[in-house]
C-alpha positions in Angstrom: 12.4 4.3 3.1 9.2 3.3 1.0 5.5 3.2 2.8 3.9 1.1 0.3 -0.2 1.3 0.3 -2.5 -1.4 -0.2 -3.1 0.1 -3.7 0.5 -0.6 -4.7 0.6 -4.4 -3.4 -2.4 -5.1 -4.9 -1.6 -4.1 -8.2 1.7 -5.9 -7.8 -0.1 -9.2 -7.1 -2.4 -8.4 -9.7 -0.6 -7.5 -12.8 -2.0 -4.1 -12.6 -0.4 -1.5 -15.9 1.5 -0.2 -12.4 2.4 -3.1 -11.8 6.5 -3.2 -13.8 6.9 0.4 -12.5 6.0 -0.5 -8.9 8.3 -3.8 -9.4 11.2 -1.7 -10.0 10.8 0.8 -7.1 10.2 -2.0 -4.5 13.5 -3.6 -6.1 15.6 -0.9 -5.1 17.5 -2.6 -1.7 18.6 1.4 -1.0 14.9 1.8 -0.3 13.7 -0.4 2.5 9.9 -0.7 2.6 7.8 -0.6 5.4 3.6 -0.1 5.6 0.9 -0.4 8.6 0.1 -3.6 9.5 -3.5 -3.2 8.5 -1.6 -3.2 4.9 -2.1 -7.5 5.0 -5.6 -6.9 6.1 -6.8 -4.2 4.0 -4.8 -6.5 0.9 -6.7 -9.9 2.1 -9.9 -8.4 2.2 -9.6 -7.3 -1.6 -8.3 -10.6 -2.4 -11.2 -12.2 -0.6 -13.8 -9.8 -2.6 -12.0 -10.9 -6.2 -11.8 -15.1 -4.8 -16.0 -14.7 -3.7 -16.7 -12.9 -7.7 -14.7 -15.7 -9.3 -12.6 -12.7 -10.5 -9.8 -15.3 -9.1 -9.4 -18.8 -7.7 -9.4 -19.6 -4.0 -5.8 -21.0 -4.9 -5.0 -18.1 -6.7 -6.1 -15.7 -3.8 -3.8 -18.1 -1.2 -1.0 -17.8 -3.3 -1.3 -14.5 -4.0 -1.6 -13.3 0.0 1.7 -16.1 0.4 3.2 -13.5 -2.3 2.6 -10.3 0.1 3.9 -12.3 3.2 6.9 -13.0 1.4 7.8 -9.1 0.7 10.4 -7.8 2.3 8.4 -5.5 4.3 8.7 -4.0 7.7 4.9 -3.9 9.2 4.4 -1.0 12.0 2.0 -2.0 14.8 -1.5 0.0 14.0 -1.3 1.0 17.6 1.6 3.5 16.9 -0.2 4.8 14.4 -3.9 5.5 15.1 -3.7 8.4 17.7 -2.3 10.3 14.7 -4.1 9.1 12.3 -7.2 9.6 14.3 -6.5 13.7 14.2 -6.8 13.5 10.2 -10.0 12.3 9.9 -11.6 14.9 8.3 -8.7 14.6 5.0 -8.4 11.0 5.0 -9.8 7.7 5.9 -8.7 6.0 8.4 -7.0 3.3 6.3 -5.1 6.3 4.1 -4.7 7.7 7.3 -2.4 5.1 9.3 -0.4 5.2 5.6 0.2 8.9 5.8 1.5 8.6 9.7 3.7 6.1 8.9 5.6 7.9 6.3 5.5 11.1 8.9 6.8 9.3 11.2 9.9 7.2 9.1 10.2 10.7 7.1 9.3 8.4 3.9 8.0 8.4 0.5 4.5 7.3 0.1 4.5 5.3 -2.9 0.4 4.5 -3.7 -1.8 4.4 -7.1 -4.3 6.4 -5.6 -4.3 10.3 -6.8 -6.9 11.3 -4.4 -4.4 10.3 -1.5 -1.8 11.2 -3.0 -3.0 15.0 -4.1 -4.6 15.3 -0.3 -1.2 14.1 1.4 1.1 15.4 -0.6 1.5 18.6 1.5 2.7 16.1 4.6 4.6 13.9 3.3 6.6 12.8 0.2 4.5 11.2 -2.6 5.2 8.7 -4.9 2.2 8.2 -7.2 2.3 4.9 -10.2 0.3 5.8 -13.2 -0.3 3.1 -16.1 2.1 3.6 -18.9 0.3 5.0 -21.7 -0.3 1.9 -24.4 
């Protein structure tokens, strides 16, 4: 199983450099992927941020939250998640947090953009950690 981070789906929906390496991993049907639930909140909020700049249409931002909806992936109720997540609060955010108990918890990879996360959770769980291809 894949927990996939907010970092991840955004750069998916965005066309990150991530984004044809995280494409491929999530296509893998042996890996089924899973994430908190706060993953569609945390994901809209960005979206939100880039619609309000003008970085993308309100049309585009709709679409692109449709996009995450339609994943194939299995969202975990924040509320098995916190208690845990609560007691690493002084390594991770709460967001990063719920991420890292959910792959504790599933015994899965942690698949994220994020090499602060993944450097400080790397000695819980299994990390996965995209990089831009080199141009």
């Amino acid at each position: 199983m894949i927990v996939l981070d907010a970092s991840v789906a955004l750069d998916v929906l965005l066309g990150a450099p991530t984004a044809e390496h995280a494409m491929h991993r999530l296509a893998d049907e042996r890996e089924p992927l899973a994430a908190p639930d706060a993953l569609l909140v945390e994901v809209a909020r960005v979206l939100r941020r880039h619609a309000i700049a003008g970085r993308i249409s309100q049309r585009l931002g709709t679409e692109l939250l449709d996009d995450l909806l339609a994943l194939d992936v299995e969202c975990y109720p924040t509320e098995l998640l916190v208690q845990r997540a609560w007691t690493l609060r002084d390594n991770f955010t709460l967001d990063d947090a719920l991420y890292v108990t959910l792959a504790e918890l599933t015994d899965a990879t942690l698949l994220t953009t994020d090499a602060k996360l993944a450097a400080s959770a790397r000695r819980l769980v299994g990390i996965d950690v995209l990089v831009p291809e080199p141009a």
